[in-house]
Structures are given as structure tokens and as C-alpha cells.
C-alpha positions in Angstrom: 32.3 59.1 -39.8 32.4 56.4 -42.4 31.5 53.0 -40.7 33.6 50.3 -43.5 32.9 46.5 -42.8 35.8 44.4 -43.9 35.8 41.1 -44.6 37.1 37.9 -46.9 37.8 34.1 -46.4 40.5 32.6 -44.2 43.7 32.9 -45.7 42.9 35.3 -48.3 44.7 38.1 -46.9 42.1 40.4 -44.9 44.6 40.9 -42.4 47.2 42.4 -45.2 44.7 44.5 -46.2 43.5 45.9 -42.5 47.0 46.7 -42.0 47.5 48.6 -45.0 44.0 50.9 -44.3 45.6 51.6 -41.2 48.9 52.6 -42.6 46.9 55.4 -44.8 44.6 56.4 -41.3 42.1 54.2 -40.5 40.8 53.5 -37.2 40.7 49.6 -37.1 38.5 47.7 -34.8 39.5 44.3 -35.0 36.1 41.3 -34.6 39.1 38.6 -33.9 41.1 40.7 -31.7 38.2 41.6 -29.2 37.0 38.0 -29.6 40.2 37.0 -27.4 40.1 39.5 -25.1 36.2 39.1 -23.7 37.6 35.3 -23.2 40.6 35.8 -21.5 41.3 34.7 -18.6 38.3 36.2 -15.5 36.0 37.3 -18.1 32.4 36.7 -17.8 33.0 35.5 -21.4 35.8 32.4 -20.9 33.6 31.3 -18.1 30.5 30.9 -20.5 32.8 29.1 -22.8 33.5 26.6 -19.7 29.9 26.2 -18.8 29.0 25.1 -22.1 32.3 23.2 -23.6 33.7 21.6 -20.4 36.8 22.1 -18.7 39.1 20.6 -21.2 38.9 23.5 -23.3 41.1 25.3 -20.7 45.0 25.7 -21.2 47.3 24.3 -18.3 47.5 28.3 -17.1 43.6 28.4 -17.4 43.8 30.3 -20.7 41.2 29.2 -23.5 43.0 26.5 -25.8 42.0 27.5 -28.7 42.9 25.2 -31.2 41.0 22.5 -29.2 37.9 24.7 -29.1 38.5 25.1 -32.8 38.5 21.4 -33.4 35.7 21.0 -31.4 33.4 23.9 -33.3 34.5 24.1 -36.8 33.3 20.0 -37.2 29.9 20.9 -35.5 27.6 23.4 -36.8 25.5 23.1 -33.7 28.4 23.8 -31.5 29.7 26.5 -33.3 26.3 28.1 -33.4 26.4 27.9 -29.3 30.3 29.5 -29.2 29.0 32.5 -31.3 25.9 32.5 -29.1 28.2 33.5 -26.6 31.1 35.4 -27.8 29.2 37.6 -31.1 26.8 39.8 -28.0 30.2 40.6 -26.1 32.3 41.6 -29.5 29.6 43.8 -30.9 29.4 45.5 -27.5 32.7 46.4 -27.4 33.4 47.0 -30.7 30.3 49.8 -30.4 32.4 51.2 -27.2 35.0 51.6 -29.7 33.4 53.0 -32.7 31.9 56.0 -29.8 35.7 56.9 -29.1 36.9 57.2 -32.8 36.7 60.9 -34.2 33.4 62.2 -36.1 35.4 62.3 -39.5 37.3 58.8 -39.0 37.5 56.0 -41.6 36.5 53.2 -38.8 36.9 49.8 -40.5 35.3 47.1 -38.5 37.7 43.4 -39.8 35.1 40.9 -39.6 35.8 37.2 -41.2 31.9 36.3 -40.6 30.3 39.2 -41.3 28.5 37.9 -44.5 27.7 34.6 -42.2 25.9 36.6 -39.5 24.2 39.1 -42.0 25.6 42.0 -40.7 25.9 44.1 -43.9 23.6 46.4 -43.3 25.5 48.0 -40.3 27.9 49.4 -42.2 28.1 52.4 -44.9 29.9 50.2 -47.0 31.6 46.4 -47.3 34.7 45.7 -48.6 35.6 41.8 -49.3 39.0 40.9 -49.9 38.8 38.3 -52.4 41.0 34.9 -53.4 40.5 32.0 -55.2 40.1 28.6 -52.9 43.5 27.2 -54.1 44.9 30.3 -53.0 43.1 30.2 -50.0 44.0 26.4 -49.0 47.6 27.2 -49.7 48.0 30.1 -47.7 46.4 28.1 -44.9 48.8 25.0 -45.2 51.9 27.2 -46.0 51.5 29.5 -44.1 49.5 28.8 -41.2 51.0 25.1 -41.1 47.3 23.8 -41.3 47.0 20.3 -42.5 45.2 20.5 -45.7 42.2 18.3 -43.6 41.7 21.0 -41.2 42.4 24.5 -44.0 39.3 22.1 -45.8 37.3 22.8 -42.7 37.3 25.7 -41.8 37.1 26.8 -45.4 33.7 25.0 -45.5 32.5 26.3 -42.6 32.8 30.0 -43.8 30.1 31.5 -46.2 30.8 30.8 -50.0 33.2 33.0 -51.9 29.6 34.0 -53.8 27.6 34.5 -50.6 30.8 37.2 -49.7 30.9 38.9 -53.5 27.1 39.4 -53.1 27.8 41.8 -49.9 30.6 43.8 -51.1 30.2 47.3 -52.1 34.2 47.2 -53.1 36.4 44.0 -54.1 39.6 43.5 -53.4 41.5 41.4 -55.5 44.2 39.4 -53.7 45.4 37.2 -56.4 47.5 40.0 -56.9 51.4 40.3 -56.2 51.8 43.0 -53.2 52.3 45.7 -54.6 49.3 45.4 -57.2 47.5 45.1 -53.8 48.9 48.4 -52.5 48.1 49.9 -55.4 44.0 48.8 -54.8 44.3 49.8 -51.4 45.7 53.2 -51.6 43.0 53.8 -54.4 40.5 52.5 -52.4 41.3 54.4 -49.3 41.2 57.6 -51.4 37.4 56.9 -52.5 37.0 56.4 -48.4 38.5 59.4 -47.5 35.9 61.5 -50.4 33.1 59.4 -48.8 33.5 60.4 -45.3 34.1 63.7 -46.0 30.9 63.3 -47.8 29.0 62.3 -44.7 30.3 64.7 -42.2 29.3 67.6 -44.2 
């Protein structure tokens, strides 16, 4: 098993590029994915998001609103710091539930937007960080997502610098790139993959 750790800046197209591993065989495990579910509704998780934000972060059906919890964190370090306090412990348990259940000789990419922020490099056999400039970045967010530019400023800011990333990454993945330049990198990329894994199970 070759354990990847994927990561890159909002908006500058991890998510494209997690999509296309899978495409070529990957077994994805997905940090944002699991972050909902182990705060969905009757987990142990939402109600530790309650206890410490207060009841207004709940949706009329009692689901987490979270673009209010967003607005709440992503302007306050120290409140950010208690969210992931509470939601980082759940993720990496199931994400290591997940990682038991793959095959022996499975690519498993692990997509994780802070993984440079948390320091969690070293748990993988190799980092991938899908790169873009900040102006593509900040347009993405606001074309794309519909982000005002206030808010794509944000939570820009409160990510680790595009240098901080680039000093973690075994492999780069340029996403400045049209598409299909992009498919290009990844199919490449995923090649080298496949030769390490094989690598490590023999």
C-alpha cells in the first residue's frame, strides 16, 4: 500500500485532481467528506460543535449551518483552533478505519486541504500539492464558488502559505494549466504511483 497525502489551497483545484486519481484507481479517502459526516445530525461530533459554538449554529432541521460556523471560525484563529479541536481526532479515526479496509497494493490518497497546517506530512509515503497562483485561486473562489471576494480573502489567509505547502510536497501539481495539460500531469503522475506501490508491497 502506498499511503499519498493530497493537498493544495482553496480553489486551486485539489478536488479536480482527486477525481482524476480515482478515475485511474485510487482509493480516495476524502478529510472534508468525513468532516460532514462525524457532524451530522446525532453524532457525538455535531453535539460538541453545539456545546462549544452555541445553538445558533444549528440549521432549522437541526443540521450544522455551515456557512455560519464558517463565518464564525475562519475570522477567529482561536475559534477555529477549538472546531478542529473537535472535529481533526474524529476524521483521522475514521479515515484510519478506512485506510484498514483498502487492499494491501492500493494507491490510498488521503485529500486533505490542511494537511500542511496541521503538520501531518510525515504520515504519508508521499505528498502531492496541487498548486495555483492566488489570483487564480481568488477567482475560482468568487466565480465559481460565488464567494464575495471579502470572504475568498479569508479563508485564503487563514490557510498555510502557498510556500509553507511547496515545502511539503514530494510531487507538484501545476494547475495553472488548461485541463487537459492537467490530465496529462496526473496520468504521469499516477504511473510513478503505481511503480512506487508496487515497490513497497514487494
Amino acid at each position: 500500500m502506498l499511503k499519498v497525502g493530497l493537498t493544495g489551497g482553496i480553489g486551486a483545484g485539489k478536488s479536480e485532481v482527486s477525481r482524476l486519481l480515482v478515475e485511474h484507481g485510487a482509493v480516495l479517502i476524502d478529510a472534508d467528506r468525513i468532516a460532514r459526516e462525524v457532524v451530522a445530525p446525532g453524532t457525538e461530533g455535531l453535539a460538541a460543535v453545539v456545546d462549544s459554538f452555541g445553538e445558533g449554529v444549528l440549521a432549522e432541521d437541526g443540521s450544522l449551518d455551515r456557512p455560519k460556523l464558517g463565518s464564525i471560525v475562519f475570522a477567529d484563529a482561536e475559534k477555529l483552533a477549538v472546531l478542529n479541536s473537535i472535529v481533526h481526532p474524529l476524521v483521522g479515526a475514521r479515515s484510519h478505519e478506512l485506510e484498514e479496509a483498502a487492499a494491501q497494493d492500493s494507491v490510498v490518497v488521503h485529500d486533505v486541504p490542511l494537511l500542511a497546517e496541521n503538520g501531518l506530512a510525515p504520515l504519508y509515503d508521499l505528498v502531492i500539492v496541487v498548486d495555483a497562483s492566488p489570483e487564480t485561486q481568488l477567482d475560482r473562489l468568487v466565480r465559481l464558488r460565488g464567494m464575495t471576494e471579502e470572504d475568498a480573502r479569508a479563508r485564503m489567509a487563514a490557510q498555510a502559505t502557498r510556500d509553507k505547502r511547496l515545502e511539503i510536497a514530494d510531487v507538484v501539481i501545476d494547475n495553472d494549466v488548461p485541463l487537459e495539460d492537467l490530465e496529462r500531469r496526473v496520468r504521469d503522475v499516477w504511473a510513478d504511483l503505481v511503480r512506487r506501490a508496487r515497490g513497497a508491497s514487494e
